[in-house]
C-alpha positions as CSV (number, residue, x, y, z in Angstrom):
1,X,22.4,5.0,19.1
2,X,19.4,3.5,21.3
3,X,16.2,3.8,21.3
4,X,13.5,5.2,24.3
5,X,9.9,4.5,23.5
6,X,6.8,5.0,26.2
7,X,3.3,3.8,25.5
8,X,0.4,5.4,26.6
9,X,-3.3,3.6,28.1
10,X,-6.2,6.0,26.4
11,X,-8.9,6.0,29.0
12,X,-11.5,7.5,25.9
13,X,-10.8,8.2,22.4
14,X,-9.1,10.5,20.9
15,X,-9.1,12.0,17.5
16,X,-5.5,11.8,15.4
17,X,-6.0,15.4,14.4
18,X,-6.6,16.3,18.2
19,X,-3.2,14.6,18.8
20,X,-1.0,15.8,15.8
21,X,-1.8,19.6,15.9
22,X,-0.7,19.3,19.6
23,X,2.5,17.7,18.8
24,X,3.3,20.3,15.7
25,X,2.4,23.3,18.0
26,X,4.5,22.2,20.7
27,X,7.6,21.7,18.3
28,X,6.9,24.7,15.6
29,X,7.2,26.8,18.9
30,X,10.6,25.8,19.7
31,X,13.5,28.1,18.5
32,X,16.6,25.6,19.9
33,X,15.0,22.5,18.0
34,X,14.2,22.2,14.6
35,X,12.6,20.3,12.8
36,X,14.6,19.0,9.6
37,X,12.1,16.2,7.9
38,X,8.4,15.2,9.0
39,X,6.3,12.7,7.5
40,X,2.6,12.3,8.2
41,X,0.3,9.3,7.9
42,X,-3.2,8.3,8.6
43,X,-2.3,7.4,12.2
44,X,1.3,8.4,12.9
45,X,4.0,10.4,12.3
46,X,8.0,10.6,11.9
47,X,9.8,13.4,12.6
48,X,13.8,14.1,12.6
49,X,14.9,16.8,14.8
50,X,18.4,18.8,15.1
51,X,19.5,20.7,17.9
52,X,22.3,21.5,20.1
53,X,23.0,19.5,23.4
54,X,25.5,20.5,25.8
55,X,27.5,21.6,23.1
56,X,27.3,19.1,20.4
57,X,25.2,18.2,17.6
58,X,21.6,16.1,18.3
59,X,19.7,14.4,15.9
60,X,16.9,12.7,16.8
61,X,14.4,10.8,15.1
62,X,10.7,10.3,16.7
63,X,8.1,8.0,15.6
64,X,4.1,8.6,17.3
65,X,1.5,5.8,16.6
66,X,-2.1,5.8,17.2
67,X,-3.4,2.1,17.7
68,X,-6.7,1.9,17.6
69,X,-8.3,-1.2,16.0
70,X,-7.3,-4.3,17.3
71,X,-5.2,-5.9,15.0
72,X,-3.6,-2.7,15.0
73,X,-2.8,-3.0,18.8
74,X,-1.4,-6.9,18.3
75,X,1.2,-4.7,16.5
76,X,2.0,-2.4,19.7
77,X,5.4,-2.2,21.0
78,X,5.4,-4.5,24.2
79,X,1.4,-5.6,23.0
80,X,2.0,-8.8,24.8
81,X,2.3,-7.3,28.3
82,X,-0.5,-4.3,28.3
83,X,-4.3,-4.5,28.4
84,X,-6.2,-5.6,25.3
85,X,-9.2,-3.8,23.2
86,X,-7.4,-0.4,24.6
87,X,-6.3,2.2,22.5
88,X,-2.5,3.7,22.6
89,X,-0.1,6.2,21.5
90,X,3.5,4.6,21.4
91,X,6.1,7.5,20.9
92,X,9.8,5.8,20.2
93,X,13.1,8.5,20.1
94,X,16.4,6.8,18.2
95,X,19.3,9.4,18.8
96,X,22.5,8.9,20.4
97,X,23.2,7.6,23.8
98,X,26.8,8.2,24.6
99,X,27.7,9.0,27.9
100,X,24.9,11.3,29.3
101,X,21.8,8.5,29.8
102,X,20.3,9.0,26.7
103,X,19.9,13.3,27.3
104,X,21.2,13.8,23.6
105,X,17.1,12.0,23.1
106,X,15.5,13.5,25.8
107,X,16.5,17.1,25.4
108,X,17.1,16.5,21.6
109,X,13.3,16.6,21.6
110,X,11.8,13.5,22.9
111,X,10.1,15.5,26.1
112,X,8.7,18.1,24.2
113,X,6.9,15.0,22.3
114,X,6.1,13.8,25.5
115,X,4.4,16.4,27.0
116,X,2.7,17.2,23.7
117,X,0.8,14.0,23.9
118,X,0.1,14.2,27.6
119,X,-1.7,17.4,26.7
120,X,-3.6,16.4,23.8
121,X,-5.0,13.7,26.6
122,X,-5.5,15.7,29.5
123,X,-3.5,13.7,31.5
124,X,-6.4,10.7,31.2
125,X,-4.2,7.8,30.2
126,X,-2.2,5.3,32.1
127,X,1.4,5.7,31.1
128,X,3.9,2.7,30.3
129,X,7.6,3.1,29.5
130,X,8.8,0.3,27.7
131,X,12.6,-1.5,28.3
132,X,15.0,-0.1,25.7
133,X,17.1,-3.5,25.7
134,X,14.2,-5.1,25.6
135,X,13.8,-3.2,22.4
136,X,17.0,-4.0,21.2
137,X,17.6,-8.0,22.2
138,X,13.9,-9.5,20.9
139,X,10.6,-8.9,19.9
140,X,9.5,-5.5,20.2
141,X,5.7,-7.1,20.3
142,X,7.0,-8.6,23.9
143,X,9.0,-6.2,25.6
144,X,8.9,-5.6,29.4
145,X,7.6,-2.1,30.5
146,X,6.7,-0.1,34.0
147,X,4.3,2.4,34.9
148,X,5.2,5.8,34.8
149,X,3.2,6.7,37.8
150,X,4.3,3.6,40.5
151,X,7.5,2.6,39.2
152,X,9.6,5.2,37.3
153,X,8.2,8.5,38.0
154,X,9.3,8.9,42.0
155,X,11.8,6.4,42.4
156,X,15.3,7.2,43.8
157,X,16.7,3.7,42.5
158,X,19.9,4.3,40.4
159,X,19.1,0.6,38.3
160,X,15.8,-0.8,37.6
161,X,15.0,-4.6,36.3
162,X,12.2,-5.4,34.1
163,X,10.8,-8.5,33.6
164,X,13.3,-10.0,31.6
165,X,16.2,-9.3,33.9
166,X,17.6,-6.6,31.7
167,X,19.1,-3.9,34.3
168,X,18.5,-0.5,33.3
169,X,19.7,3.0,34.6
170,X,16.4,5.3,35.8
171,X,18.0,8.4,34.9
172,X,17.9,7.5,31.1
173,X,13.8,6.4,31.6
174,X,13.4,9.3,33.1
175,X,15.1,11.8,31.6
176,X,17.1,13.3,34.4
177,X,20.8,14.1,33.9
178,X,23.1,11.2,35.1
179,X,23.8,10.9,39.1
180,X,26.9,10.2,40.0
181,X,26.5,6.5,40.5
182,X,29.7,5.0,38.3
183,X,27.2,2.8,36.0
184,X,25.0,5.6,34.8
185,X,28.1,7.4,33.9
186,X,30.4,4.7,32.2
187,X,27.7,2.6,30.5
188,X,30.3,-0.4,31.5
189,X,30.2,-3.5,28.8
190,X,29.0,-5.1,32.4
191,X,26.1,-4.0,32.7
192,X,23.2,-4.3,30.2
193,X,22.9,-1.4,28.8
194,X,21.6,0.5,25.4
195,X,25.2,0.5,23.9
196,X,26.4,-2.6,25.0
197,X,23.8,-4.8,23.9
198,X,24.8,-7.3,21.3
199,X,21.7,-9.6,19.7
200,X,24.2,-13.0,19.3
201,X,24.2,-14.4,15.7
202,X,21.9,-17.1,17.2
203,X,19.2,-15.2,17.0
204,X,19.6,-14.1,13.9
205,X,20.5,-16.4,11.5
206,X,17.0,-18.0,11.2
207,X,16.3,-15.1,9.1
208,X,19.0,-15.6,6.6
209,X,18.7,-17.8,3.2
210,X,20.3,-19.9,0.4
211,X,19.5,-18.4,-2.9
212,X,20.0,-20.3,-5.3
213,X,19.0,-20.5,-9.6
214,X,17.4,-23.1,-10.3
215,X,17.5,-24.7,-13.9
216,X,14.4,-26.5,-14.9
217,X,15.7,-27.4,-18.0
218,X,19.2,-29.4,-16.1
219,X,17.4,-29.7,-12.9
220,X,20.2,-28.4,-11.5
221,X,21.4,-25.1,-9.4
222,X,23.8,-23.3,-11.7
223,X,24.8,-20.6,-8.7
224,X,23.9,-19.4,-5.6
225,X,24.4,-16.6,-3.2
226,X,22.6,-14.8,0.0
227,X,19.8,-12.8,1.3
228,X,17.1,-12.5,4.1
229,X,13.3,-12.6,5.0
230,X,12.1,-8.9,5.0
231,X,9.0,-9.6,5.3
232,X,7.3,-13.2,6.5
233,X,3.6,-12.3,6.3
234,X,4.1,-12.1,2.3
235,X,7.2,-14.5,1.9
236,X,9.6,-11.7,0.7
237,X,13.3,-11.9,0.2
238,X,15.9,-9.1,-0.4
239,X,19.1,-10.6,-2.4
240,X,21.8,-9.2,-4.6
241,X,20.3,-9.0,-8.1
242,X,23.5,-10.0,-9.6
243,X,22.5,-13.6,-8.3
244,X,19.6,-14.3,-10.1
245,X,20.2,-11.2,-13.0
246,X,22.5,-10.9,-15.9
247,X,24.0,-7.6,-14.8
248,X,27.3,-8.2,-16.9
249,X,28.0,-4.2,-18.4
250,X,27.7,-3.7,-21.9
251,X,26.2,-7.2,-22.8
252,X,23.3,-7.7,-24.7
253,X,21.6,-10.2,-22.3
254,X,22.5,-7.3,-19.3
255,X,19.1,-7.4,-17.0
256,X,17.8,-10.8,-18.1
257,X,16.0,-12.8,-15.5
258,X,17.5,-15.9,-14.3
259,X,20.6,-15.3,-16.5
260,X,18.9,-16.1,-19.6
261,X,17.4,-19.6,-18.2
262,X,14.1,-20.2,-20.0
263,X,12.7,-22.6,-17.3
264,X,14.8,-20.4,-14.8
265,X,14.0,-19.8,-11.2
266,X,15.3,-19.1,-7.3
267,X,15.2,-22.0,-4.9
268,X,15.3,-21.0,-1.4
269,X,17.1,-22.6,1.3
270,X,16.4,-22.3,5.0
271,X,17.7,-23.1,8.4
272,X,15.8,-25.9,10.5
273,X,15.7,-26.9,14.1
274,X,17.0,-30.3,13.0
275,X,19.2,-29.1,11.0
276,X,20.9,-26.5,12.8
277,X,23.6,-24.3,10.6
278,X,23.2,-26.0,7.5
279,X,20.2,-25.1,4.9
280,X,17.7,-27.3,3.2
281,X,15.5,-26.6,0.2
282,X,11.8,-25.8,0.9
283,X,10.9,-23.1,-1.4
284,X,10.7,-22.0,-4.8
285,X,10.6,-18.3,-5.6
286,X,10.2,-15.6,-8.3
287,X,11.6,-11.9,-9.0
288,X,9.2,-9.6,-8.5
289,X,10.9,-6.1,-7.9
290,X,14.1,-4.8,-9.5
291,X,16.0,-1.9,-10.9
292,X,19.4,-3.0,-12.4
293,X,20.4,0.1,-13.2
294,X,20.8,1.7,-10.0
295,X,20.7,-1.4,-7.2
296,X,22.3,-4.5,-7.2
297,X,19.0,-6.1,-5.1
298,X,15.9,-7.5,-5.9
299,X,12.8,-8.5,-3.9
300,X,11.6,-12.2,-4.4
301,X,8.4,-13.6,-3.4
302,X,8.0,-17.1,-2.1
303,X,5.0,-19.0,-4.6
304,X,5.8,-22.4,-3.6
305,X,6.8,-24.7,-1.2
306,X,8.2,-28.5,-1.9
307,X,6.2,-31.1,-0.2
308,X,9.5,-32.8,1.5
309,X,12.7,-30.6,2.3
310,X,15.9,-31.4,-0.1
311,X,19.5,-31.5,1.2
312,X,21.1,-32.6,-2.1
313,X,24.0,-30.2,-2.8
314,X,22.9,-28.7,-6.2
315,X,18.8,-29.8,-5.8
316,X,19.3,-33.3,-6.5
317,X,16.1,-34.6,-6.7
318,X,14.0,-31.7,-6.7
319,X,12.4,-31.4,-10.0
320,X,10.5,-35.0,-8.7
321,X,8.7,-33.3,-5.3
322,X,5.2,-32.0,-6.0
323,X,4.9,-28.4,-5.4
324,X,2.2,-26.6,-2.7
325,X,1.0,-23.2,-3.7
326,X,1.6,-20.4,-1.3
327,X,-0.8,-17.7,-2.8
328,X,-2.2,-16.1,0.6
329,X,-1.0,-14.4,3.9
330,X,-3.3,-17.4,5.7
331,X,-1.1,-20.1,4.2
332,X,2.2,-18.0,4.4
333,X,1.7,-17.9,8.3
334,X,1.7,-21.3,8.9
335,X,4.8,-21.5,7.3
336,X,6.6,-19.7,10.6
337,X,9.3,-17.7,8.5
338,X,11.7,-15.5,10.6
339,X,12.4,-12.2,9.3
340,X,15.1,-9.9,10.2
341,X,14.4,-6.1,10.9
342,X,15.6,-3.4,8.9
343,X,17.2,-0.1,10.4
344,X,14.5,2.6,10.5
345,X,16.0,5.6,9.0
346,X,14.9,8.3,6.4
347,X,18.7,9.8,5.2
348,X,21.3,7.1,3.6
349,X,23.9,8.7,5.6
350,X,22.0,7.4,9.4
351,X,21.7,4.1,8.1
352,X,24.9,3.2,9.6
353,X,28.0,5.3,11.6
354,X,31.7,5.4,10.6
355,X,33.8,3.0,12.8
356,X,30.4,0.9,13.5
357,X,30.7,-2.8,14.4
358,X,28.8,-5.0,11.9
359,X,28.3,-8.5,11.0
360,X,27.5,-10.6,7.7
361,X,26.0,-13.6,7.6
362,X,25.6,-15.6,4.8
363,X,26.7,-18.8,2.8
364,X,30.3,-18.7,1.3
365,X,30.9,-20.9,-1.5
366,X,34.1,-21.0,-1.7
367,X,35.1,-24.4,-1.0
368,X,36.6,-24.1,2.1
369,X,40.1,-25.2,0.8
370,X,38.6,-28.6,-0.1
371,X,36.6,-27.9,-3.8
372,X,37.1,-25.2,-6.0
373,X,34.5,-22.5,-6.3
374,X,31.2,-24.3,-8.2
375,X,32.5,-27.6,-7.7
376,X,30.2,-28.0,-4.1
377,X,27.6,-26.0,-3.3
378,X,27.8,-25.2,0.4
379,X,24.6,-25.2,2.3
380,X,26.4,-24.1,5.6
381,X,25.8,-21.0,7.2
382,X,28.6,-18.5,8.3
383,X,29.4,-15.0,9.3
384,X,32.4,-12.3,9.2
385,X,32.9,-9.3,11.5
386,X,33.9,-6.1,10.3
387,X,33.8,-2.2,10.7
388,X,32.3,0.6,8.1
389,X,34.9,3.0,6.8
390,X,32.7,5.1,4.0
391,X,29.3,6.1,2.8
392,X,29.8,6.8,-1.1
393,X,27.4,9.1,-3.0
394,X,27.8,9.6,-6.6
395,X,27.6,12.8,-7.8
396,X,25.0,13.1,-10.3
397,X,27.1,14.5,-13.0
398,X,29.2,11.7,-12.8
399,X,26.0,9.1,-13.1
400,X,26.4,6.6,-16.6
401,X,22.9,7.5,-19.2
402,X,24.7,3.9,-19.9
403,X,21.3,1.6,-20.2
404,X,23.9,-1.6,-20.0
405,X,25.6,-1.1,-16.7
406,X,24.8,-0.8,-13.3
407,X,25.9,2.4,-11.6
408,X,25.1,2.3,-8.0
409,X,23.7,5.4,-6.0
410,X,24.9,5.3,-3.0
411,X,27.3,2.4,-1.1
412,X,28.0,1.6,2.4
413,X,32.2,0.4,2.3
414,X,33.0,-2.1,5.0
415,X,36.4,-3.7,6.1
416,X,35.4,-6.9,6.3
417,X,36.6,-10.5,4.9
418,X,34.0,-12.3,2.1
419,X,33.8,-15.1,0.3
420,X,32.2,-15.7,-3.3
421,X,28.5,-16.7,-1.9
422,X,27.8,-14.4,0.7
423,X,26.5,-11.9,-2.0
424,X,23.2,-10.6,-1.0
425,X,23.7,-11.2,2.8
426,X,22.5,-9.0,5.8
427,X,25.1,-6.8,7.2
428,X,23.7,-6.6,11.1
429,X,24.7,-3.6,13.1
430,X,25.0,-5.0,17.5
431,X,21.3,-4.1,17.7
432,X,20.3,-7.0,15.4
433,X,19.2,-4.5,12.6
434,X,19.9,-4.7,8.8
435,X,22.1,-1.9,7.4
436,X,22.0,-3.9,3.9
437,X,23.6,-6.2,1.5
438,X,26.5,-7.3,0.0
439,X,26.7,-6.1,-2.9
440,X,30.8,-6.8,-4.0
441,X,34.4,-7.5,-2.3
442,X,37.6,-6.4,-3.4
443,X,40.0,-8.7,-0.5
444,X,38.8,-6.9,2.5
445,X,36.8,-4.3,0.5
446,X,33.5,-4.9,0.9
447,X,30.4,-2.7,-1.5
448,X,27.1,-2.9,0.6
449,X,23.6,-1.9,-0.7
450,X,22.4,0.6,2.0
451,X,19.0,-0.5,3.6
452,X,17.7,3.0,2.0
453,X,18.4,2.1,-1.5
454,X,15.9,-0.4,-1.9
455,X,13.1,0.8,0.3
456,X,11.0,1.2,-3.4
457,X,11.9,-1.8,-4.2
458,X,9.9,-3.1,-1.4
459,X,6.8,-0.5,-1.9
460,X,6.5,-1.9,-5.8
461,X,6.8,-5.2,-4.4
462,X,4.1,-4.8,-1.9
463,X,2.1,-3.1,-4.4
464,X,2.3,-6.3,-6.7
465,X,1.1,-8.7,-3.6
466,X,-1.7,-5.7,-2.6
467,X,-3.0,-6.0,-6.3
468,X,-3.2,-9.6,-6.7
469,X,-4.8,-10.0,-3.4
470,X,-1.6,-10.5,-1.2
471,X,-1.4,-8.5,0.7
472,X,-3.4,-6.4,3.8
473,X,-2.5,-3.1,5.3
474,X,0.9,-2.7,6.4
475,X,1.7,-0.7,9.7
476,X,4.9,1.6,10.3
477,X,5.8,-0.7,12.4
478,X,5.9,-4.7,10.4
């Protein structure tokens, strides 16, 4: 699956009704595409679309922005290279690529979207198309684009570079069917296209942490596992609950905080430019969204910071560094977290495709051979390839009324090698997204927590920072 997304210049405004009644009458009067979910917002809208493409099955998710404000246009796709204090549409199609230049997206419905919005404008923008590996291999804020009008629109080039060297075919930014030029039909590993890029684990690992719990009363880190930055302007972390919860079935003390630990709390461990692969402590953190019953995750919140790092195995020497309060989003910036990005779906069952290619990263703690498990606690960062080979639903007739268990929902099943310690890391699918967390691993058996499953544990949790003055307005797009 790739991604095609175009931007458009507004010359004058334009009202968000004007714009969303054009796009729903374009697609309500289309018998061969229909329209199977749509979600409206203040300023933008998602829409999943189904129809049949030279013979097979599309689906095709679109998302339309207006950006108006301007702190709303610093969050633009490719808002680094277009004019400031101007106010855009961005319309982004995810669908399937395969070998026919992306016309599974454009025929699946993205040109009707298109067209839709060049209407509601009356043709008075300029019109950008944005690089879909530069989509996929960094920032989205940064990618390259061209203009529509002098670049894409009458050139007879099979390849195009942008900026950033990425080499793409015309056909797929334009929409045409595939010429017979060998690289527009093979989508060779050789060139750089959407299904061959791969975002290395370089890039990605910044975004991973230790988590460990923290014993005030020992001053000591009793276990430790995984998890990731989900979102940096508020400091929050997605981790395996089991981590830092009692979720031991039918057990009195299942769902207690910190395992029971009265002066219990999670210590975070992050990767440094000095330090390369290997995590120091910097941060203390607390539980602030959870839902044992159904999800083994749980979104923390970063309060504090230590005033000096720690690189002592279990926290040695942590309970004696003065702690600096991180209570705002001003104070949380300057800490320069990197966070990971999530896939972007609506249905558990896109989050990720059978036979898929996807990686963990985390910190294994199991001794390497050398210690036996809990004996060191291993602050070095690794990662294990593997491939999905299920989506499990459970049928609701089959769920526990059990108040002392968890029962999971839904579970992505990957064949993949883990190690005690990697619970609560990022699964990453080639295009650097997160398809969710480990969960459990039976040998090469591995139980992930699908992306979807804890998308309310992240609306409670941004609820909590909203209400105690956290956080600001959040776009589609953060």
């Amino acid at each position: 699956r790739g991604t095609l997304c175009q931007v458009f210049l507004l010359k004058r405004p334009l009202p968000w009704t004007t714009l969303l009644q054009s796009i729903l009458s374009k697609m309500m009067g289309q018998s061969s595409i229909e329209m199977t979910d749509v979600s409206l917002y203040s300023d933008a809208m998602r829409i999943r679309l189904h129809s049949i493409v030279a013979g097979m099955e599309a689906s095709v998710d679109v998302l339309v922005r207006l950006f108006i404000s301007d702190d709303e246009q610093q969050q633009c796709v490719s808002s680094e290279n277009l004019p400031k204090n101007t106010s855009k549409i961005m319309v982004a199609a995810k669908g399937a690529v395969e070998h026919n230049a992306g016309q599974n997206i454009w025929k699946g419905g993205y040109s009707l979207v298109l067209q839709a919005v060049i209407a509601a404008t009356h043709k008075d923008v300029d019109r950008e198309v944005v690089c879909p590996d530069c989509i996929m291999t960094g920032k989205i804020t940064h990618a390259s684009t061209w203009s529509w009008k002098h670049r894409i629109q009458h050139t007879d080039q099979a390849t195009i570079q942008c900026q950033k060297s990425h080499l793409v075919d015309t056909c797929l930014l334009k929409g045409t069917k595939p010429c017979n030029n060998e690289r527009c039909l093979d989508h060779s590993p050789s060139s750089s296209s959407l299904e061959s890029s791969k975002i290395p684990i370089t890039q990605l690992m910044k975004g991973v942490v230790l988590v460990g719990l923290w014993d005030g009363k020992s001053q000591r880190i009793t276990g430790a596992g995984s998890g990731f930055i989900i979102d940096k302007k508020l400091g929050l972390i997605i981790t395996a609950a089991h981590t830092l919860i009692d979720m031991t079935a039918n057990r009195s003390t299942f769902g207690q905080e910190y395992h029971g630990l009265k002066e219990g709390k999670a210590i975070i461990g992050v990767l440094t430019a000095s330090t390369q692969q290997k995590a120091v402590f910097r941060y203390f953190a607390e539980i602030i969204a959870k839902d044992v019953h159904c999800v083994d995750a749980c979104v923390l919140r970063i309060t504090t910071r230590l005033e000096r790092d720690v690189e002592g195995s279990f926290g040695d020497g942590v309970a004696n560094i003065p702690e600096i309060m991180l209570n705002d989003m001003r104070q949380m910036k300057k800490e320069k977290l990197r966070q990971l990005r999530v896939v972007k779906v609506t249905q558990p069952a896109r989050v990720c495709e059978l036979e898929e290619t996807v990686r963990l990263i985390g910190f294994n703690q199991g001794g390497e051979e050398i210690f036996t498990p809990g004996q060191y606690l291993d602050r070095c960062l690794d990662f294990a390839e593997g491939k999905v080979i299920k989506y499990f639903v459970l049928d609701l007739e089959h769920a526990s009324d059990n108040r002392r268990m968890l029962v999971p929902r839904e579970e992505i099943v990957v064949d993949c090698k883990t190690i005690k310690g990697h619970s609560g890391g990022p699964f990453i699918n080639d295009r650097g997204e997160v398809i969710g967390i480990l969960s459990r691993g039976y040998e090469r058996r591995c139980y992930l927590v699908p992306a979807t499953e804890w998308r309310e544990l992240m609306e409670k949790a941004r609820d909590i920072c909203d209400s105690n003055g956290v956080a600001g307005l959040y776009s589609l797009l953060s």
